[in-house]
N, C-alpha and C positions, 0 to 999 in steps of 0.2 A: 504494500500500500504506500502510496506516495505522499510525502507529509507533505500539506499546504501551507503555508503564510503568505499575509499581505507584502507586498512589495516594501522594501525599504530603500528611503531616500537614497540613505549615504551609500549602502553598496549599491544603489544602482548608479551613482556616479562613479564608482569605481570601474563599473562595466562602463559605461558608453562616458565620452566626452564631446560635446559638442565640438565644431572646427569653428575658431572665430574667422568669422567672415570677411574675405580682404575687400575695400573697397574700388582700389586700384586697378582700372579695367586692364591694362597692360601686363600690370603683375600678376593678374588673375587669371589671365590665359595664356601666358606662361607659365606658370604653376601646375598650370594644369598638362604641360608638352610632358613629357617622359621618354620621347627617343626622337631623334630628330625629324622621323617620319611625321612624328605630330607638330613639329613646326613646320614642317616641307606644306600640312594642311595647313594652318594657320597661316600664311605665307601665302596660299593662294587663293584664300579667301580674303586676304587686304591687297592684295598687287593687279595692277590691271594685264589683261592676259598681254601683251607685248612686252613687259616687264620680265612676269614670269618666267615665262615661255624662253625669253633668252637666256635665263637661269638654269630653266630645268631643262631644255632641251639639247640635244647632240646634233652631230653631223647627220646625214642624209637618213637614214632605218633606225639609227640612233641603236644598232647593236653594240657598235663598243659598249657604250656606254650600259646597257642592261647584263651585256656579260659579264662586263665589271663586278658590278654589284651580285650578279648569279653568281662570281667564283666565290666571293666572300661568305654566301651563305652556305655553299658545297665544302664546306668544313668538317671536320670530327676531333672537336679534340678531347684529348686524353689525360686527364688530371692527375698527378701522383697524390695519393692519404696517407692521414699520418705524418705529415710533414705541415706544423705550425707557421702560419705568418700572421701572426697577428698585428703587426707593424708594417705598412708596404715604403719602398720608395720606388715611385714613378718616374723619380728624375733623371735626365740623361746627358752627358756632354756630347756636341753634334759642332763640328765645324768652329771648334777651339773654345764653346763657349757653351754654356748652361743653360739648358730648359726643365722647367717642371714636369714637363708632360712628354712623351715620346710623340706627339706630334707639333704642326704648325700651321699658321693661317697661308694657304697658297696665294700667286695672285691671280686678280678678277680685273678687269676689265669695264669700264662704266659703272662701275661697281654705287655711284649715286643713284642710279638711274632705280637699283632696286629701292634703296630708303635715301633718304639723306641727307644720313650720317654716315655711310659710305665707309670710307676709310677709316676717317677717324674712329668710327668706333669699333670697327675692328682693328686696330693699332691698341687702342686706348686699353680695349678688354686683354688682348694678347700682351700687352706690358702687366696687367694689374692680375694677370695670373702665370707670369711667369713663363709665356712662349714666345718663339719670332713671330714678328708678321711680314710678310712679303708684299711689296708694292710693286705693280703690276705699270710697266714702258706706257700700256693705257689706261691708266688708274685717274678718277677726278679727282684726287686729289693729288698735291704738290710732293715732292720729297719733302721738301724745310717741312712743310704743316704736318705729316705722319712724323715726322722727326719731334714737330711740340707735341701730338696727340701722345707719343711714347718716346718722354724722354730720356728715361732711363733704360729702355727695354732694350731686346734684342731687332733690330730693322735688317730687312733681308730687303735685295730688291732686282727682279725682274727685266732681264733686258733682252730688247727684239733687235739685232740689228737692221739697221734700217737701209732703205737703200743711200741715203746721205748717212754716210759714217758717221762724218760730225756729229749728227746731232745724238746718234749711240753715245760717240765719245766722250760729249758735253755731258749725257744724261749721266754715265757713268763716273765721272767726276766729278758731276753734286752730290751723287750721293754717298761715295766717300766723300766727302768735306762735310757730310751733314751725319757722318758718325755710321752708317750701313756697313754691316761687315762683311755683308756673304752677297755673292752676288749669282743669280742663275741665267745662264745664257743659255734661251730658249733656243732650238733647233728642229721645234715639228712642225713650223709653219712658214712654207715654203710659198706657198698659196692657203687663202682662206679656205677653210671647209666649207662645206654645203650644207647650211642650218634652216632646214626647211621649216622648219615653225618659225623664223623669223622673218623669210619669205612669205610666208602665208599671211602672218600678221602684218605684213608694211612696215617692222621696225627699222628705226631711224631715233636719231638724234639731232634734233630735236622730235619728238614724235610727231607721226602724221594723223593730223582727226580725221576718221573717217564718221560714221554713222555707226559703226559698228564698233568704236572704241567710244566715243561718246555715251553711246550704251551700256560699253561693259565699264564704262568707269562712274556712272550713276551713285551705285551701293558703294567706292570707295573714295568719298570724296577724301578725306586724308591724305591720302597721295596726292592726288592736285592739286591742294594747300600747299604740301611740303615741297612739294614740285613747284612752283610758280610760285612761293614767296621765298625762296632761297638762290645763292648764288646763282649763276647762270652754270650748265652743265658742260664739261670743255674737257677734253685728255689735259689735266693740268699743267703735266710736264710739258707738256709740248703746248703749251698756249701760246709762247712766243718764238713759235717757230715759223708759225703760219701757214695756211690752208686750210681746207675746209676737211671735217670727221672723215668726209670718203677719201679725200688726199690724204692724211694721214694716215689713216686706215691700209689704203696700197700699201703707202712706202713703210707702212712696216711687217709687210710681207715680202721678202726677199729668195728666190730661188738659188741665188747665185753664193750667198754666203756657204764659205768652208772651214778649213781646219785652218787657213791663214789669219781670217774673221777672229776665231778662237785665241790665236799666238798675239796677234794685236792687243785685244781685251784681256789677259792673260797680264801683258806686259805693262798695262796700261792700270789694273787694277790693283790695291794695293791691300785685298784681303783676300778671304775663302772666292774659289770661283767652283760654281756648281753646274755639271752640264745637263739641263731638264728636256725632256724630252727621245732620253734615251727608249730604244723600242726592240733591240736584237743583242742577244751574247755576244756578237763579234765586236758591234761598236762601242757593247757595254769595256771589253777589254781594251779595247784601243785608246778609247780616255781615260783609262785607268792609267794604260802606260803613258801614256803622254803628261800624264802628268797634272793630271785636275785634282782641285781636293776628296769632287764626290759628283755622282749619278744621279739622277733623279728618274726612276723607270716608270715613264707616262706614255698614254695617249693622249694628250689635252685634255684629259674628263670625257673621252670620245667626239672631242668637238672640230675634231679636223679628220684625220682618216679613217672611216666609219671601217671596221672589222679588223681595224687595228690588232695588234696581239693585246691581251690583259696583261697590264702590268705584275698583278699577283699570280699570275700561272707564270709569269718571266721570273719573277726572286729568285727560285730554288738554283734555277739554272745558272742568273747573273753571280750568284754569290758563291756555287763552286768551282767558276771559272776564275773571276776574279780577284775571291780570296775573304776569309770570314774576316779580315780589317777592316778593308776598304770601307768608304763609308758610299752605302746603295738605300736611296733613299725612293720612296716609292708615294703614287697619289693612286686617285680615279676610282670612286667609287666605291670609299669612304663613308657608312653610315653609321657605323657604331662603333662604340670603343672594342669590343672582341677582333673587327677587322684589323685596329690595330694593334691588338696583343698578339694576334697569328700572324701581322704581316712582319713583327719584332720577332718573333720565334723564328719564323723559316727567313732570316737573318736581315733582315733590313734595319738600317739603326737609324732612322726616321719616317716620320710619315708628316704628308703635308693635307689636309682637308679645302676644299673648295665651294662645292653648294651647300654643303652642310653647313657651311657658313652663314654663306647668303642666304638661306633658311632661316635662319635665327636673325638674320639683320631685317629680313621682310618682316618676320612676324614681330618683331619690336625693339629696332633699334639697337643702341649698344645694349642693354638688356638682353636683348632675343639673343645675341654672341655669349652676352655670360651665360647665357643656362644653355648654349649649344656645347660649350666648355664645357660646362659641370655637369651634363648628362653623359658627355665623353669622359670625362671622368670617372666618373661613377661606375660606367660600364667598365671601366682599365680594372678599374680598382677590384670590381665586384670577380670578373674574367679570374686575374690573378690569384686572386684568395681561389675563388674554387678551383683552380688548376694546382693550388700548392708554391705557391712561389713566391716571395718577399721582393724581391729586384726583378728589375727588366733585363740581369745578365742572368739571371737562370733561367731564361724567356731559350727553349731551343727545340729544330725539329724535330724532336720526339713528342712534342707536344700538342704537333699537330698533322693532319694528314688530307691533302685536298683531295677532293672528290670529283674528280673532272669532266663533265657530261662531253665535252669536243675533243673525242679523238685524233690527233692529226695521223692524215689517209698521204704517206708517200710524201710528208716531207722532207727539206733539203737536211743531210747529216751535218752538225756540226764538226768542224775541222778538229780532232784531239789535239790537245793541248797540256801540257805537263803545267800541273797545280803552280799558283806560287811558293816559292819558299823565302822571299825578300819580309820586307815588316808589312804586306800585306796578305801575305800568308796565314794561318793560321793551322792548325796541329787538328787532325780529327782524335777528340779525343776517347777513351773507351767506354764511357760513359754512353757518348751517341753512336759509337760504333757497335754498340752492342745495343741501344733502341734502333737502330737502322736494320740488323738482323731480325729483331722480334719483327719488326714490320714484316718483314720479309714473309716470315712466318705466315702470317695473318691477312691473305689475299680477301681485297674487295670484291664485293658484288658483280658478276660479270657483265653487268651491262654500263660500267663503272668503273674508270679508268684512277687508278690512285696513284697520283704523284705528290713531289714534297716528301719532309718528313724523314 
């Protein structure tokens, strides 16, 4: 028999608590994001589709870009028990200097055009939590001004050469003089890709009103406040270079740049030079010998050569050609923190994020960056603990195993090549040589090809 009494006050407030209610419309639906997916929703439901669309959208089918994101989820990883961390550090040295986080803010491109606060506040938050941010040859905002939005931070910054060298050269010697210490010399944009949602849509800069944007921008008037009572919208750096967005636009697509391009800027700069936009083993090793400080294994976020290779199916390869040193730093397709605990295991010793960004910037400003952060966070942190691990140097491929649905049918052999053994070398130790065996052991699903690991 089940003994009754009436309800009592004080233990029933021990059970339930009410949530006091924020008032803060911003803050409240933020609060309410929990993966960046749910800012990618909040984000397009305040931005008007021509905004978006050039955010979220890819090159021509836009596979790159979804296979990206499909290898990250085609994971399995493997937790060691029994092994306490109740303490983590997340933090990493990357390019002679310190981050919190094993990632960083990539760069974008009209980056106001989604909120803005643009830059600055992705500068501002990426100083106030301890990562670089990377400003982008097309960024509305100036070097000097990300230089005041994060004065103390780490500033990384993005260079197209252009078909007027000068004005590379110029760009690259403000921003050393304005304290930048790493610099990434783009090489996957030879020519524009074919961004069919932004054809579709008529974007431009300034935007074009059609009947059909006017509509869709009704429910968000915010944006056209913010839009039309702030500065004028301009490639900063290049404001006093002159020509119009689609001249400038061209000239900084360049076919013709090479590895001379490289030795120039090389010689020219006077910190880290990082080469982005690496896409094959062979050139992964070639700038390694030549002598860069590090790699960045992209396809633009898929936004130039649509069936690009996946950067994260390229790691395993890049890094035991090249050497577990070397610093191989990888983007594209980047939505949660786990992608980047697995893309630091199967050896990458950075990651750089891009819409995931601009996600958090649509859906609120510098805010919307800090809890894109701290949800990336979260998920590192959370990742780690259940895998067993306190540091991101016990981050390694036995801990993870990709699942690869795209067989490749008949392609080209890599040339064999003897390991490094210089200080980019590193020792296979027994530890992985003996999870590399268990793998072995332990064949995938036949309709599922398992690499990594």
């Amino acid at each position: 028999m089940v003994q009754r009494q009436l309800p009592r006050p004080a233990e029933l407030l021990e059970l339930m608590q009410f949530k006091k209610p924020e008032l803060n419309g911003r803050t409240r639906r933020l609060e309410s994001a929990l993966t960046v997916y749910d800012l990618r929703a909040i984000a397009k439901r305040r931005t008007p589709k021509a905004a978006f669309d050039y955010t979220d959208g890819a090159a021509e089918g836009e596979l790159s870009l979804a296979r990206a994101r499909q290898a990250f989820e085609d994971i399995e990883f493997h937790p060691g028990v029994l092994r306490p961390a109740p303490e983590l550090d997340t933090s990493v040295e990357i390019l002679g200097g310190p981050s919190a986080l094993p990632f960083g803010i990539a760069p974008t491109g009209f980056t106001r055009l989604m909120q803005t606060e643009g830059e600055v506040a992705g500068a501002s938050a990426a100083g106030a939590a301890g990562i670089p941010f990377t400003l982008s040859t097309l960024g509305t905002t100036s070097i000097e001004g990300v230089r005041a939005a994060n004065p103390d931070g780490r500033n990384w910054f993005q260079l197209y050469v252009m078909r007027d060298r000068e004005i590379s050269y110029a760009l690259a010697q403000r921003a050393a003089a304005s304290g930048f210490d790493t610099l990434l010399f783009t090489v996957d944009t030879p020519v524009a890709g074919a961004r069919l949602r932004d054809k579709r849509n008529g974007f431009s800069i300034p935007p074009q009103l059609t009947l059909g944007t006017i509509v869709n921008a009704i429910p968000r008037p915010w944006w056209w406040f913010d839009f039309l009572t702030t500065p004028k919208l301009e490639f900063a750096s290049l404001s006093s270079t002159g020509g119009t967005v689609g001249e400038l636009l061209d000239a900084a697509m360049d076919p013709t740049i090479s590895y001379d391009d490289l030795a120039v800027i090389r010689d020219l700069w006077p910190g880290k030079i990082v080469v982005k936009g690496v896409q094959t083993v062979e050139d992964s090793v070639r700038l390694i010998d030549v002598g860069v400080d590090g790699i960045v294994l992209s396809n633009h976020g898929g936004r130039q050569l649509d069936r690009a290779p996946v950067p994260f199916h390229l790691l395993p390869k890049v890094v035991k050609e090249v050497g577990k040193d070397a610093t191989v730093m990888i983007d594209t397709g980047i939505m949660n923190g786990a992608d980047i605990v697995a893309s630091i295991a199967l050896g990458a010793k950075f990651t750089l994020i891009g819409r995931a960004y601009l996600y958090g910037l649509m859906a609120g400003g510098r805010q919307g960056v800090d809890r894109t952060i701290a949800i990336l966070r979260s998920e590192i942190e959370r990742t780690m603990k259940l895998l067993g691990v306190a540091t991101l140097a016990e981050l390694e491929p036995r801990h993870v195993t990709q699942l690869q649905r795209l067989i490749p049918v008949g392609s080209p052999a890599v040339p064999a090549r003897t390991p490094r053994t210089t200080k980019t070398a590193a020792k296979t130790s027994p530890r992985a040589s003996a999870a590399n065996g268990s793998r072995a052991a332990n064949p995938a699903p036949p309709d599922i090809e398992v690499t990594g690991g």
